[in-house]
C-alpha positions as CSV (number, residue, x, y, z in Angstrom):
1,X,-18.7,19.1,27.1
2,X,-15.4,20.1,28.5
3,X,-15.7,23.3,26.8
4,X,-19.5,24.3,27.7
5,X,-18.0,23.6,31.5
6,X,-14.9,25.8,31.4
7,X,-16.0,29.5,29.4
8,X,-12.2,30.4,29.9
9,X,-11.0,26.7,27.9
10,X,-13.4,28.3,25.5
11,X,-12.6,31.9,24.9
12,X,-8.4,30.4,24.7
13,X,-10.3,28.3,21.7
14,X,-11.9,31.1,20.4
15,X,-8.8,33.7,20.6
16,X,-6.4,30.7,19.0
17,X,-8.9,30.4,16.1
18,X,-9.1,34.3,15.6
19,X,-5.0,34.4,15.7
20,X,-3.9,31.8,13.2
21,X,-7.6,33.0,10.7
22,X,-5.5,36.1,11.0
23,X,-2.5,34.3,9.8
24,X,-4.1,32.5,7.1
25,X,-5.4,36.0,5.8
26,X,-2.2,37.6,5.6
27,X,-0.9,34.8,3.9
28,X,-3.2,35.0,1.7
29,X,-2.7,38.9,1.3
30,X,0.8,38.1,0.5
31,X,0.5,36.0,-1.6
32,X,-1.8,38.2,-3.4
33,X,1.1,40.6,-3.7
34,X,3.6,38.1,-4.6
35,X,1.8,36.8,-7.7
36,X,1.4,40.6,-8.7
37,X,5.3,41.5,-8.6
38,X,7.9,40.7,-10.9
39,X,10.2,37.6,-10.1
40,X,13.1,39.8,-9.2
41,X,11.4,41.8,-6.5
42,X,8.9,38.6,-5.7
43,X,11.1,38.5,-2.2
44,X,8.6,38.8,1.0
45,X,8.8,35.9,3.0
46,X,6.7,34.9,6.1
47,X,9.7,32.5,7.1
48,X,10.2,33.9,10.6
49,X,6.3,33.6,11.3
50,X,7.1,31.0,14.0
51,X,7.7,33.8,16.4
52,X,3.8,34.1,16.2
53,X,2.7,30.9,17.6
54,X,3.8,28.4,20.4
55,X,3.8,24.2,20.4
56,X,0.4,24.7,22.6
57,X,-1.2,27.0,20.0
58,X,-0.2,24.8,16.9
59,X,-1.3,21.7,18.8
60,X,-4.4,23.3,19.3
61,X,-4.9,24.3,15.7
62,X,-4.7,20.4,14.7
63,X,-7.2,19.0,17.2
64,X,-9.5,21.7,16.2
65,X,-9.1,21.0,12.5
66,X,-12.2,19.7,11.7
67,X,-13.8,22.9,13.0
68,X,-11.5,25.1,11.6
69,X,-11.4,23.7,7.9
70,X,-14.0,22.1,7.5
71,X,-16.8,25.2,6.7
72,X,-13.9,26.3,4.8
73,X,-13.6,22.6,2.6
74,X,-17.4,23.3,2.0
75,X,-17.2,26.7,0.4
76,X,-14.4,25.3,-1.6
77,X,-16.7,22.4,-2.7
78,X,-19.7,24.6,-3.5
79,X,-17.9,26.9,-5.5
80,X,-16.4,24.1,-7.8
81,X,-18.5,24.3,-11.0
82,X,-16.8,21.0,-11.6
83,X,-15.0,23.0,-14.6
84,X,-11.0,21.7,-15.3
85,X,-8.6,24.8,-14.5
86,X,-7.1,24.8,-18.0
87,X,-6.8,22.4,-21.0
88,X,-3.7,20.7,-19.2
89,X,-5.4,20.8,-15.4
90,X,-8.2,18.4,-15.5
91,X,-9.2,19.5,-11.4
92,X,-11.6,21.9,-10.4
93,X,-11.3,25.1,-8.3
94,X,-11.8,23.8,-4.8
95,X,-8.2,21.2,-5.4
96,X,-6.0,24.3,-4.7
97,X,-8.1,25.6,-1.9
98,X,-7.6,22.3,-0.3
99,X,-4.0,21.7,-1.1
100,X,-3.2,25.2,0.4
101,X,-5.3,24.1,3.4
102,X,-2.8,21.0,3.5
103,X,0.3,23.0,3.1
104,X,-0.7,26.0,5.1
105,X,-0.9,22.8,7.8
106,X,2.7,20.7,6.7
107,X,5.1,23.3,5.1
108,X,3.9,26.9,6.7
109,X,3.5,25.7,10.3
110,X,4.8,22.6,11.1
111,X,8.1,22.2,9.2
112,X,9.0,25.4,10.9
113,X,9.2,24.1,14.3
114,X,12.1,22.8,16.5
115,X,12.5,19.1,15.7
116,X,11.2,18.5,19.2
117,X,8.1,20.2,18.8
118,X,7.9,18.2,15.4
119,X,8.1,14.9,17.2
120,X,5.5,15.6,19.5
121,X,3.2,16.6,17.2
122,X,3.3,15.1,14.2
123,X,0.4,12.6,15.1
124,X,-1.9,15.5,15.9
125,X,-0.9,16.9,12.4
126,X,-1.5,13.3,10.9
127,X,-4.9,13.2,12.2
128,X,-5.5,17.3,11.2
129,X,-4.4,16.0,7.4
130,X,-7.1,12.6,7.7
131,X,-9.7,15.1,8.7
132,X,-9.0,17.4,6.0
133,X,-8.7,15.4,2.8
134,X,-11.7,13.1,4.0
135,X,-14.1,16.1,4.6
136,X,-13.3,17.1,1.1
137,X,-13.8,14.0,-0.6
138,X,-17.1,13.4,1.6
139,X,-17.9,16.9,0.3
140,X,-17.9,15.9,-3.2
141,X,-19.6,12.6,-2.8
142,X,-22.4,14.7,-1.3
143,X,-22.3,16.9,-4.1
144,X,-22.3,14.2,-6.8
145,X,-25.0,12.7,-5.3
146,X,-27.5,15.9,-5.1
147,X,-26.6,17.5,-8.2
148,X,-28.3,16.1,-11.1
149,X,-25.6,14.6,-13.2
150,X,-27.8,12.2,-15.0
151,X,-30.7,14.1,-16.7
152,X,-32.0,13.9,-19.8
153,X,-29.6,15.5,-21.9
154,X,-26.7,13.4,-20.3
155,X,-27.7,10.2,-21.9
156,X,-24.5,8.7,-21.7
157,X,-24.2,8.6,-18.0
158,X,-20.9,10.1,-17.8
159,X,-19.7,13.7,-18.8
160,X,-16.8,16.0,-18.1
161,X,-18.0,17.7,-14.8
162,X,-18.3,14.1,-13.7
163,X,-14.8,13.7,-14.9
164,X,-13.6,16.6,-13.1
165,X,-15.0,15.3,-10.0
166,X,-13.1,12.4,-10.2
167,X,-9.6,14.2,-11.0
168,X,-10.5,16.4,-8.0
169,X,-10.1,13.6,-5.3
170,X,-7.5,11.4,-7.5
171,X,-5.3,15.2,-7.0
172,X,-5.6,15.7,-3.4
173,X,-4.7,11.9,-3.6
174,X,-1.7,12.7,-5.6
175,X,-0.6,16.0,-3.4
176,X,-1.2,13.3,0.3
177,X,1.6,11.2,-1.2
178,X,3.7,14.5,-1.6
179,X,3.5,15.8,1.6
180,X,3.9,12.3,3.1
181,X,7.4,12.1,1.7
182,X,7.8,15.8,3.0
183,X,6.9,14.4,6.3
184,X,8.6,11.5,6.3
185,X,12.1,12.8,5.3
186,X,11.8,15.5,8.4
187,X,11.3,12.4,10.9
188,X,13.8,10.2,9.7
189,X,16.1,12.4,11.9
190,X,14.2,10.3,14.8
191,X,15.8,6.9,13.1
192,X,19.0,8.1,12.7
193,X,19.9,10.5,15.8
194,X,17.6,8.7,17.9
195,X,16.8,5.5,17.2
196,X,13.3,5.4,17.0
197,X,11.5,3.6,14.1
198,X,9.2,6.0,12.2
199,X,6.3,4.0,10.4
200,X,4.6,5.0,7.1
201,X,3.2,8.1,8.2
202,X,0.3,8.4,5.5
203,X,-0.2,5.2,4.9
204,X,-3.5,4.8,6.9
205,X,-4.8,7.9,5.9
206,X,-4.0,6.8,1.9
207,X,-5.6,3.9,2.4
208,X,-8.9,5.3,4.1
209,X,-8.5,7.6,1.4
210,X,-9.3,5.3,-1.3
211,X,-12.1,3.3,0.0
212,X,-13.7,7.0,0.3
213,X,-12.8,7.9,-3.6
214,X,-13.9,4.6,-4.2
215,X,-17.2,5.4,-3.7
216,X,-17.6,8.5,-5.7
217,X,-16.3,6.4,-8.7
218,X,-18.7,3.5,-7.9
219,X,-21.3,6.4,-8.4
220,X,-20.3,7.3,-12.0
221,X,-19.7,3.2,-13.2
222,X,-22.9,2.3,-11.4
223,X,-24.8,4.5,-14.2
224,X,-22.9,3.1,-17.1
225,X,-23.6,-0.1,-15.7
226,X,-27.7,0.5,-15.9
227,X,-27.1,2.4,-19.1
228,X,-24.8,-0.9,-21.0
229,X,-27.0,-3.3,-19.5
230,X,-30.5,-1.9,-21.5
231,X,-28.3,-2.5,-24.6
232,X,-27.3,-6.3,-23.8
233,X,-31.0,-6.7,-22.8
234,X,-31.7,-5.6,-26.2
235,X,-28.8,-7.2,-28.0
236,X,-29.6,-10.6,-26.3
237,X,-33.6,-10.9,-26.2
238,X,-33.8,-9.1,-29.7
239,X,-34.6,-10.4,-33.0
240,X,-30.7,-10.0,-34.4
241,X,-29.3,-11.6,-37.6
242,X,-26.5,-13.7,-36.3
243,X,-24.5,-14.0,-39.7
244,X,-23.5,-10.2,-39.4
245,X,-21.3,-9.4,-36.5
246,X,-22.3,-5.4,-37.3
247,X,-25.5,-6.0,-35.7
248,X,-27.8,-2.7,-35.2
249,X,-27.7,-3.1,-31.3
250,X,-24.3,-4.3,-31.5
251,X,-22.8,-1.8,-32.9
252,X,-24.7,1.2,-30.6
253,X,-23.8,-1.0,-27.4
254,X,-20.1,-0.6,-28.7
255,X,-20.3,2.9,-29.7
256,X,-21.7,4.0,-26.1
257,X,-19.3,2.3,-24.4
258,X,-16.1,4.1,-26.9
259,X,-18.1,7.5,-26.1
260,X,-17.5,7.0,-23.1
261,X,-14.1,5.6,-23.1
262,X,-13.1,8.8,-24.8
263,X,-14.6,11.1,-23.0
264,X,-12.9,9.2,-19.5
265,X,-9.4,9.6,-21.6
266,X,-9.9,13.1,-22.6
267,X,-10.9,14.4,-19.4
268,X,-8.6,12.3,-17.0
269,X,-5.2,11.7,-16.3
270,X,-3.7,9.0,-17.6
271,X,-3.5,7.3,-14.2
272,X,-6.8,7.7,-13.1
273,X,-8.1,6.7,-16.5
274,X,-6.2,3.6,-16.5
275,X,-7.8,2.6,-13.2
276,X,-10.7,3.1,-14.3
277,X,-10.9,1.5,-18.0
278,X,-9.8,-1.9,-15.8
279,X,-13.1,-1.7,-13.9
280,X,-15.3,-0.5,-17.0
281,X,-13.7,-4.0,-18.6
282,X,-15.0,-6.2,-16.0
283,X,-18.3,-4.2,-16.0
284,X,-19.1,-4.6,-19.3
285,X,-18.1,-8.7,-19.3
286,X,-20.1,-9.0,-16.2
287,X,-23.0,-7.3,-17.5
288,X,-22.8,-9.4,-20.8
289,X,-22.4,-12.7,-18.3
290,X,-25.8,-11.4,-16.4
291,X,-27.7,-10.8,-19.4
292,X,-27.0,-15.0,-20.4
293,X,-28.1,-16.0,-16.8
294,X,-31.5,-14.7,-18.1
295,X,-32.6,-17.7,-20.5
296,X,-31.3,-20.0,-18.5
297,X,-33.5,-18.9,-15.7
298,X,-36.6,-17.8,-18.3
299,X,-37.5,-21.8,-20.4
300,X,-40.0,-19.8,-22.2
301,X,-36.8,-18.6,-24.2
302,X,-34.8,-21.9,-25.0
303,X,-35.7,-21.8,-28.1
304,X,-33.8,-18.4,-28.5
305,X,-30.8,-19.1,-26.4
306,X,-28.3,-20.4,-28.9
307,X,-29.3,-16.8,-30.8
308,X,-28.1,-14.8,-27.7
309,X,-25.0,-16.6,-27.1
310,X,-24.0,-16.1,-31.1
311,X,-24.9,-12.3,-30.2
312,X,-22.8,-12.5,-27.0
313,X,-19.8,-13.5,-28.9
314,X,-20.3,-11.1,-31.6
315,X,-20.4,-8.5,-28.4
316,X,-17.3,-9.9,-26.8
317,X,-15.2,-10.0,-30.1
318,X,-16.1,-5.9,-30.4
319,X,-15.7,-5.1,-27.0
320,X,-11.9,-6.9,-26.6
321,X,-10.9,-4.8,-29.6
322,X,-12.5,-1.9,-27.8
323,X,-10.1,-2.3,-24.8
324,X,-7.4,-3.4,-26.1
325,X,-6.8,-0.7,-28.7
326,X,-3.8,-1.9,-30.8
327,X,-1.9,-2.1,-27.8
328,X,-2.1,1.1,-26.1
329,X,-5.3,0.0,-24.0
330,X,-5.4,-3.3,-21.4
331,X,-2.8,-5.8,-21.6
332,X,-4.1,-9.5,-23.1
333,X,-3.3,-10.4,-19.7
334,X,-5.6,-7.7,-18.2
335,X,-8.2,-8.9,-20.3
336,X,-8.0,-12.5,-19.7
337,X,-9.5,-12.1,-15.7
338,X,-11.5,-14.6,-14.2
339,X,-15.1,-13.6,-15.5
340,X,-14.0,-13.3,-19.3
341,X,-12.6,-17.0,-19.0
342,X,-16.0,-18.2,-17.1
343,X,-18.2,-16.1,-19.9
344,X,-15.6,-17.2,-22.9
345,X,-16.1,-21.1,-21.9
346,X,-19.9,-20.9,-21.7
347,X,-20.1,-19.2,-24.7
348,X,-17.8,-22.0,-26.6
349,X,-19.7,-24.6,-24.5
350,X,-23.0,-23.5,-25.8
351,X,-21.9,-23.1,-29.4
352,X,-19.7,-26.3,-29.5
353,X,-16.8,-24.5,-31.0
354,X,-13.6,-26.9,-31.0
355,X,-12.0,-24.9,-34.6
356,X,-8.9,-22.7,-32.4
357,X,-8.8,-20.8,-35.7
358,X,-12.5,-19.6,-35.4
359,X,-11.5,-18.9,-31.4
360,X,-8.5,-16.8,-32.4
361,X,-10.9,-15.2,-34.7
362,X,-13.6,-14.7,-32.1
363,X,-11.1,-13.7,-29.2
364,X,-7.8,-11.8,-29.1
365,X,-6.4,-13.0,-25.9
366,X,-6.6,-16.6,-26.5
């Protein structure tokens, strides 16, 4: 409103905007020329750019961040086929666009400035990074959740553009932490020479940042969730020998869920995928636990129940060796959470089993 009621506070916007776009295409342009030269002669530099702008201008540039970057974030995110670079990058296209977004904002502009002008403006830059990185991670929850992800011919609920869409947010995750410390090292002249105590400077921001990516992972587990869940339906109310622990249903409720266990490894880092195989765990346990709470809700299938809580331990026994992989998956202390111990002791309740060596048969962790 400030700005529809003052035209010249608006033309000062619109001639800052122009000036540092400028900036950011001949960065670009060098750039450009950089990656084209040899190493030896690889020597422009835009180090003494800082003559270009003053504290006002930059200041100005961070509080109008979100218009500047975000249209810019949204190209990015559109572009992003959700493809991995390269068979050792598992991120899309738009990661670097952002990152250089970041950088352009931390290591071109504000690292360049006289310590005072750092000091006064580091929140403003705090809050120009917050807007950044959570546009971008809104813009690929948006796009997860239009594009169709799921159809017919992805019948396992997850595949690797879904991957890559995780690695893209877990990256820009990765590259906040790096410029924190970049940050942080550059005010800890404020605790020394002056005194002043200098709190986490990311630390808000990471943490907003992971509720956010938190969502767009709830997005993919949600549909192996619905997809796991039509197997214990039919592993449970099915007609299943319970003298063969290879089961039919069994064994394809087990296979989906090692499809898409190597798919997650192969397409992930081995951070992210670690996060994740913890919560695919307790999804799959719960899932089993919710299928039980069915008979005892539905009398009509007493008579069955005893059947389906064989079948559930025959599914349990499969799925701890699943996840714990000889060692290299969850720990036996991972897998021993609260819901496994609630399911295992209805399960040995229901089946009266008191023989420790048919438990240590049955479970690994006990």
């Amino acid at each position: 409103m400030v700005v529809m009621r003052d035209p010249d506070r608006k033309r000062i916007i619109k001639e800052s905007l122009q000036l540092l776009q400028l900036y950011h295409n001949v960065r670009n342009l060098v750039q450009y020329v950089l990656n084209d030269l040899p190493s030896e002669r690889a020597v422009l530099s835009m180090d003494e750019y800082s003559s270009w702008f003053g504290e006002e201008l930059i200041l100005e540039w961070f509080l109008l961040c979100d218009m500047y970057t975000k249209p810019f974030i949204k190209r990015a995110v559109v572009a992003d086929n959700m493809e991995r670079l390269n068979n050792n990058i598992p991120h899309g296209t738009s990661v670097p666009d952002v990152v250089s977004i970041i950088d352009e904002m931390v290591i071109d502009v504000w690292t360049k400035l006289t310590w005072e002008e750092q000091f006064y403006t580091h929140a403003a830059l705090l809050d120009a990074v917050r807007t950044c990185v959570m546009d971008y991670v809104q813009a690929v929850y948006d796009k997860l959740v239009t594009e169709d992800f799921y159809g017919a011919k992805k019948n396992l609920g997850i595949n690797e553009k879904l991957c890559v869409a995780m690695s893209d947010t877990y990256a820009v995750f990765e590259h906040l932490y790096t410029t924190k410390n970049k940050i942080k090292g550059i005010l800890r002249v404020a605790e020394s020479k002056y005194g002043f105590t200098i709190m986490d400077p990311m630390a808000s921001i990471g943490n907003q940042m992971q509720i956010e990516i938190s969502a767009i992972y709830l997005i993919i587990l949600d549909e192996i969730k619905k997809i796991f869940q039509k197997f214990i339906k039919r592993v449970l109310r099915g007609t299943l020998d319970i003298f063969m622990s290879s089961s039919t249903i069994i064994a394809e409720a087990c296979a989906y869920i090692e499809k898409v266990l190597e798919i997650l490894y192969l397409n992930l880092k081995a951070e992210s995928f670690y996060i994740v195989l913890r919560h695919i765990w307790i999804l799959t346990i719960s899932s089993v636990k919710r299928g039980l709470g069915y008979y005892k809700r539905c009398s009509f299938l007493i008579f069955r129940r005893k059947t389906a809580f064989v079948a559930a331990l025959q599914t349990l026994t499969q799925l701890q060796e699943i996840f714990y992989c000889d060692g290299h998956g969850l720990s036996y202390q991972e897998l021993r959470n609260p819901i496994f111990e609630e399911l295992k002791q209805k399960i040995e309740l229901k089946l009266k089993i008191q023989d420790k060596t048919l438990l240590q048969k049955a479970y690994l962790c006990v």
